[in-house]
C-alpha positions in Angstrom: 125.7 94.9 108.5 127.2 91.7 106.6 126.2 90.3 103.4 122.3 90.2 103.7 120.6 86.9 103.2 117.7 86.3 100.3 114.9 85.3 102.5 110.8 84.4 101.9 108.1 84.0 105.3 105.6 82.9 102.6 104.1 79.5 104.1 101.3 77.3 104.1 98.7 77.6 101.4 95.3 75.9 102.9 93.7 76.1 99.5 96.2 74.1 97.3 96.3 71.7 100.9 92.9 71.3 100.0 93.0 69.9 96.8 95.8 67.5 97.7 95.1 65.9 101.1 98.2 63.8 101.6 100.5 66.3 100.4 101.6 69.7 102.0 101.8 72.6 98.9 104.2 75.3 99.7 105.3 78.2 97.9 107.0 81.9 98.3 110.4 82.4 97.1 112.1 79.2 96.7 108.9 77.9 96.2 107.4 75.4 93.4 106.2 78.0 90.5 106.3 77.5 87.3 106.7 79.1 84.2 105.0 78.6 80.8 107.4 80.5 78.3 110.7 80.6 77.4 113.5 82.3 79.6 113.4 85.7 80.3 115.2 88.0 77.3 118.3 90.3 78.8 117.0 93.3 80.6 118.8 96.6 79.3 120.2 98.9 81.7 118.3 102.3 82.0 120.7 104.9 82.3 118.6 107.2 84.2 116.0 105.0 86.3 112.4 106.5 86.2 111.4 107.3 89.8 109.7 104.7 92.3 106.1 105.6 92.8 105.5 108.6 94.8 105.6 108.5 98.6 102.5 107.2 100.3 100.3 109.2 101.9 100.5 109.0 106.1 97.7 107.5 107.4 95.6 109.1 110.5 96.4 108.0 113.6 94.0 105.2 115.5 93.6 102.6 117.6 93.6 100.3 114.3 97.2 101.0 113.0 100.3 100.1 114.3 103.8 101.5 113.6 105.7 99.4 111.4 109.5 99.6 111.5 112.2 98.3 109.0 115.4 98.1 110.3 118.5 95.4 110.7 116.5 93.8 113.6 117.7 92.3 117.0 121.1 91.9 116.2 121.7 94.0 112.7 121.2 90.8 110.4 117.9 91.8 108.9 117.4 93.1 105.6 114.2 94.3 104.1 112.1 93.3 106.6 108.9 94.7 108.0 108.4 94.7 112.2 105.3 95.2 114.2 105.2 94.7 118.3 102.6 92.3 119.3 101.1 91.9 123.1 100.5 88.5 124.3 98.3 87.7 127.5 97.5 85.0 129.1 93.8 84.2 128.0 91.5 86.5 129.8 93.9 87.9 132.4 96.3 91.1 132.4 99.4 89.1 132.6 100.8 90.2 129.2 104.1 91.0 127.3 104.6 92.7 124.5 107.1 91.3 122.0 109.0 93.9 119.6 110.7 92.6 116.2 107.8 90.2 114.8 107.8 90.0 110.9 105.3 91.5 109.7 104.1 88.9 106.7 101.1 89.1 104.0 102.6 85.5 102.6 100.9 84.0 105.3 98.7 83.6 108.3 99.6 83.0 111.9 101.3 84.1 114.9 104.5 82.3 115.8 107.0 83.6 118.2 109.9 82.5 119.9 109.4 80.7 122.9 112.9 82.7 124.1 110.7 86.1 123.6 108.2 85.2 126.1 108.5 85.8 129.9 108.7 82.5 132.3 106.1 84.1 134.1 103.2 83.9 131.1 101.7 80.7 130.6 99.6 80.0 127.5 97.6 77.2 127.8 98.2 74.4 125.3 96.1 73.5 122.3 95.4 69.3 122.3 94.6 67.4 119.7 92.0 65.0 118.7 92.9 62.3 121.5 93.6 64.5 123.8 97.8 65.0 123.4 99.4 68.3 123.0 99.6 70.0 119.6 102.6 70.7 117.8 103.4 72.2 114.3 105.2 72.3 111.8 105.4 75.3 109.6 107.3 75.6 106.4 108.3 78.5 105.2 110.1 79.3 101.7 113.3 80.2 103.5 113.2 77.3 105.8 110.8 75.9 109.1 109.1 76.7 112.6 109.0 73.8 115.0 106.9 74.2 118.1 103.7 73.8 120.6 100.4 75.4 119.6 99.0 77.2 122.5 95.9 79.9 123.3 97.1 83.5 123.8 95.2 86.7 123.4 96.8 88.9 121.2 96.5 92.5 120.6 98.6 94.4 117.7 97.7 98.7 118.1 94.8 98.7 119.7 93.5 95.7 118.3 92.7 92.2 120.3 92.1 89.0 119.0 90.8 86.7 122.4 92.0 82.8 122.8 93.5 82.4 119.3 96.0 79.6 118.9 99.4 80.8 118.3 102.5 79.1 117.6 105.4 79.2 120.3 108.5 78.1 118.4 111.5 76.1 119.8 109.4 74.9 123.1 111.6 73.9 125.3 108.9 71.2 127.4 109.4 67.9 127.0 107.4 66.6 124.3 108.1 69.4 121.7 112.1 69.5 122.9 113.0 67.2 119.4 111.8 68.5 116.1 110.8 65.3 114.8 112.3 64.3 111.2 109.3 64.7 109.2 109.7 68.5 110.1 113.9 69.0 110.4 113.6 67.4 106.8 112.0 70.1 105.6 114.8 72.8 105.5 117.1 75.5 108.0 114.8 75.6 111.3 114.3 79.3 111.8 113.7 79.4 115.5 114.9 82.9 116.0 116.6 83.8 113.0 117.3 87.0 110.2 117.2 89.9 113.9 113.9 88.4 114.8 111.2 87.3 117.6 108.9 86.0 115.7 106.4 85.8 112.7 103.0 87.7 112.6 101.5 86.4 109.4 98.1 88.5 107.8 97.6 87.5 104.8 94.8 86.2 102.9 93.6 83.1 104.8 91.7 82.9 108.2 93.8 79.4 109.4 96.9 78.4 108.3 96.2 75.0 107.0 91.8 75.2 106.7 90.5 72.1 106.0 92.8 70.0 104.4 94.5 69.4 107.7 90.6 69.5 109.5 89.6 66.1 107.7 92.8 64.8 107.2 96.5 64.6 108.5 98.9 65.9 106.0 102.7 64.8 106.6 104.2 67.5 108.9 102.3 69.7 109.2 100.3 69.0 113.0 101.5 67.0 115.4 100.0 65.1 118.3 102.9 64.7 120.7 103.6 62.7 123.6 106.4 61.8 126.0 107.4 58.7 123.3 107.2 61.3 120.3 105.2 63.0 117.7 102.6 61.4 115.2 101.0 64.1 112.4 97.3 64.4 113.6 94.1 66.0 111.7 94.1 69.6 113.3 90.4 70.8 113.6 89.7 74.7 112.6 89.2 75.5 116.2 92.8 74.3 116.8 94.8 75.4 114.0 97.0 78.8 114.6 94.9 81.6 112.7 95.6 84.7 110.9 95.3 87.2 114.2 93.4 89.9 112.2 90.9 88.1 111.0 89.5 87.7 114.8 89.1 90.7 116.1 86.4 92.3 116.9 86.1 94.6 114.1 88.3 95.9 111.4 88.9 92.5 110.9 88.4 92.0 106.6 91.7 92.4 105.8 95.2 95.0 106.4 96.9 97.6 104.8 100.8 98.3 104.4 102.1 102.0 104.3 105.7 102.4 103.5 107.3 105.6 102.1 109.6 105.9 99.3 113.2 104.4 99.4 116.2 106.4 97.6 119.0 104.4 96.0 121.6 103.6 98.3 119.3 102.1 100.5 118.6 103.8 104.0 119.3 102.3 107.8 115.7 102.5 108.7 112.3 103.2 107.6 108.9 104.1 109.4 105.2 103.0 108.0 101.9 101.9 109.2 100.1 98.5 109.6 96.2 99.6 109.0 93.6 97.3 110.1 90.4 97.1 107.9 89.1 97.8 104.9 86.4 100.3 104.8 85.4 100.1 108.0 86.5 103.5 109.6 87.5 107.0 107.9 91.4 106.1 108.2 91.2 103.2 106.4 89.2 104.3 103.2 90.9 102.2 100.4 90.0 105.4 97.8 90.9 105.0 94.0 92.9 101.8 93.8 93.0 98.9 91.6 91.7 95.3 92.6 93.3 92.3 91.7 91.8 88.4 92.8 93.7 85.4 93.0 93.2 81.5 92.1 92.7 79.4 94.9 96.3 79.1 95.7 96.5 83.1 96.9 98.4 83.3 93.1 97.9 85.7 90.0 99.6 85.8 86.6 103.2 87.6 86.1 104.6 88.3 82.8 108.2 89.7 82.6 110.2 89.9 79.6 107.5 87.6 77.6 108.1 84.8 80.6 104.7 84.3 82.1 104.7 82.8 85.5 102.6 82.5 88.8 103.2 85.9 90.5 102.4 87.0 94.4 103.0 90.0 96.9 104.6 89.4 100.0 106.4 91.7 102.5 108.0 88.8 104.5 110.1 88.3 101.2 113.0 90.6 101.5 113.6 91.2 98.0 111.8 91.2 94.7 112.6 87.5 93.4 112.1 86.4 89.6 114.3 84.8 87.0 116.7 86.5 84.7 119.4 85.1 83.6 121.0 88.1 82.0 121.5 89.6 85.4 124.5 89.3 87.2 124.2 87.7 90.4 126.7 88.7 93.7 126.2 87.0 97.1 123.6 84.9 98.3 121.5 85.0 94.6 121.1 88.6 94.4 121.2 90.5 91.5 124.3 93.5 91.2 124.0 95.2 88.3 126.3 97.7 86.8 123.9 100.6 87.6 120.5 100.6 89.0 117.9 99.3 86.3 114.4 100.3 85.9 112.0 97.5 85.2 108.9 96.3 85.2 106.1 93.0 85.0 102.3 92.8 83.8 100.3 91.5 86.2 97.0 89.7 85.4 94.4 88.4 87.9 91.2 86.1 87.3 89.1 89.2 87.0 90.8 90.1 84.4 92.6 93.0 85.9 96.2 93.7 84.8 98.6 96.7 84.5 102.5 97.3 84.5 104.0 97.3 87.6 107.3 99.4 87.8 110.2 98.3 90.1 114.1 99.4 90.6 117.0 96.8 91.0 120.1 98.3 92.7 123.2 95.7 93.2 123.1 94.4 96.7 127.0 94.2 96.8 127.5 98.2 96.3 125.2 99.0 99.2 127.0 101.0 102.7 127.2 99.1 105.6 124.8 100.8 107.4 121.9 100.2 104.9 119.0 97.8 105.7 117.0 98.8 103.5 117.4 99.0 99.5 116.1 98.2 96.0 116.9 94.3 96.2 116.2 91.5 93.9 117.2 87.7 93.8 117.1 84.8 91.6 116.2 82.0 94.2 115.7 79.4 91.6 111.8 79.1 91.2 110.0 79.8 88.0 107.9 82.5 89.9 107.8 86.3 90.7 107.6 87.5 94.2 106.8 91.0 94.6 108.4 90.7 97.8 109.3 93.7 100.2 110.7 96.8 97.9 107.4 96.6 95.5 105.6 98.3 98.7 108.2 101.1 98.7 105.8 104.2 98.3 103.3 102.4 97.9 100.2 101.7 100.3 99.1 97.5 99.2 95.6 96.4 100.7 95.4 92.7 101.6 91.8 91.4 102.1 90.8 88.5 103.8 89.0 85.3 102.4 85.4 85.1 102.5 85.5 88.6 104.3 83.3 91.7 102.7 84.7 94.9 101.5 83.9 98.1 100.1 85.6 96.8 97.2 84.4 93.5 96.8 84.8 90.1 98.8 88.4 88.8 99.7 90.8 87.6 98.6 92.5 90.0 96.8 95.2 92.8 96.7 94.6 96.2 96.0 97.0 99.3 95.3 
């Protein structure tokens, strides 16, 4: 493959929308964290790295868990990224397709796909907004934008359905969504169909993408009431906003889980893991002996690394761990290439008051074979935050629990592993 490309999928963050009506917060990695200590000190070189956690357990087999696949997507350009397939159907009929390659992303909440990935014969209906004009949206992302139409699908994922959700279809070509209007193509790179992929499946902790900042108010670019003379940003009621697809079905539906194996150094071409849905609520998704950690309102907990602290979060659509270090070398595209692989590790802290040391390799991007899509990455993106992006779930099996929903291990939001 050629020189893989730091990317984040982390999005919109309703909370922090609430608190600031007129202004859009985004975050992931490239995102606006901060840190509260002095740079990082230089990271020593481990000449024998300690293991990555030991492989995680398979999951049994149901009608709630999907195959996950990591691989260099569509056309080889991926790296480190996590695909599910998702079914789309017209609302209440069989006419359906399903759609291979979707990111699979606990940084946020939504279903967006490529309008190129759906068949001319499915027709979703379109969402409106207040006033009766069709909805579009804007979605930032860390690594760049979505532009498109917000329409009503069914969606199933394993054996899963979610029934008349709205969903985002990116790049419509119809009239009134053909031009991305400035407010949005301002905001970065539009994705569209980008890193070997169809589209964006987003499950993370929140049940609407925007919640009620954009239901009482209309935040610059985010939703869009368009029209044959343009686009003007429009309040987007809950109803109408694209939601978190999980969180809507029928059961299983308090939060997910993400099953990847181990990864040896030198990367691999492809992995295989699980997507679980629900927390508790059958015998093959039993959370067992695992520690819980909340987050502030902003889906955030505390990071410490090398006496830096900084706002810290876990998200597979990041394809690499980002943080800053300044001692690190740095190859193509921000990520780090050490001399040999290092063993390192953060303290994270969450308002409960739960902490512990999280362990994680760092293998240089730039002596990786050409086949392998997979690896030990990390970046330096620029932002004063940690990103426990894609490799932390190497081996690992992370729970991801909804907001507001009940678990056996407390209400969401929170992670668990």
């Amino acid at each position: 493959m050629n020189a893989p490309t730091p990317l984040g999928f982390r999005g919109l963050v309703p909370a922090a929308l609430a608190m600031a009506f007129a202004a859009v917060f985004l975050a992931g990695c490239g995102g606006g964290g901060s840190g509260n200590s002095s740079p990082a000190a230089p990271a020593a070189a481990a000449p024998s790295p300690a293991p990555a956690p030991a492989p995680a357990p398979a999951p049994a087999i149901g009608a709630n868990i999907a195959p996950i696949v990591v691989d260099g997507g569509t056309d080889g350009s991926a790296f480190n990224t996590p695909f599910v397939s998702v079914t789309v159907c017209q609302p209440g009929t069989s006419a359906c397709a399903t759609i291979d390659h979707v990111v699979l992303d606990t940084g946020s909440s939504g279903l967006r796909l490529a309008a190129s990935a759906l068949p001319a014969a499915i027709t979703l209906p379109r969402v409106t907004a207040p006033g009766g004009a069709p909805m579009g949206e804007c979605a930032e992302f860390a690594s760049g934008f979505t532009w498109g139409s917000v329409r009503t699908a069914d969606v199933s994922i394993a054996g899963e359905r979610a029934r008349a959700i709205p969903i985002q279809l990116v790049d419509d070509p119809t009239a009134e969504f053909a031009s991305t209007p400035t407010s949005c193509s301002n905001k970065g790179v539009p994705l569209g169909v980008s890193s070997g992929a169809k589209g964006i499946v987003g499950v993370g902790f929140f049940v609407q993408d925007c919640g009620s900042a954009c239901a009482g108010n209309a935040p610059p670019a985010v939703y869009y009431a368009c029209a044959a003379v343009g686009c003007a940003t429009t309040q987007a009621p809950l109803a109408s906003q694209v939601v978190n697809p999980a969180a809507f079905f029928p059961g299983d539906n308090n939060g997910v889980a993400i099953v990847l194996p181990n990864v040896p150094l030198g990367g691999v071409p492809t992995l295989a893991g699980s997507l679980i849905f629900g927390i508790g609520t059958q015998a093959n998704n039993q959370p067992g002996a695992v520690q819980v950690f909340t987050v502030d309102r902003v889906g955030n907990f505390r990071t410490t690394y090398q006496g830096s602290t900084m706002t810290g979060f876990i998200d597979s659509g990041s394809n690499a761990i980002f943080f800053p270090d300044s001692s690190l070398p740095r190859c193509a595209g921000g990520f780090y290439c050490p001399a040999s692989p290092l063993n390192l590790s953060a303290l994270v802290t969450s308002p409960n008051g739960s902490s512990a040391t999280v362990s994680f390799l760092v293998e240089s991007v730039g002596a990786l074979p050409p086949e392998a899509s997979i690896a030990h990455a990390a970046a330096n993106d620029g932002a004063r935050e940690f990103d426990f992006g894609l490799p932390f779930f190497f081996g690992r099996t992370v729970w991801t629990a909804i907001e507001g929903a009940n678990t056996p291990l407390g209400p969401g939001p929170f992670w668990a592993f």
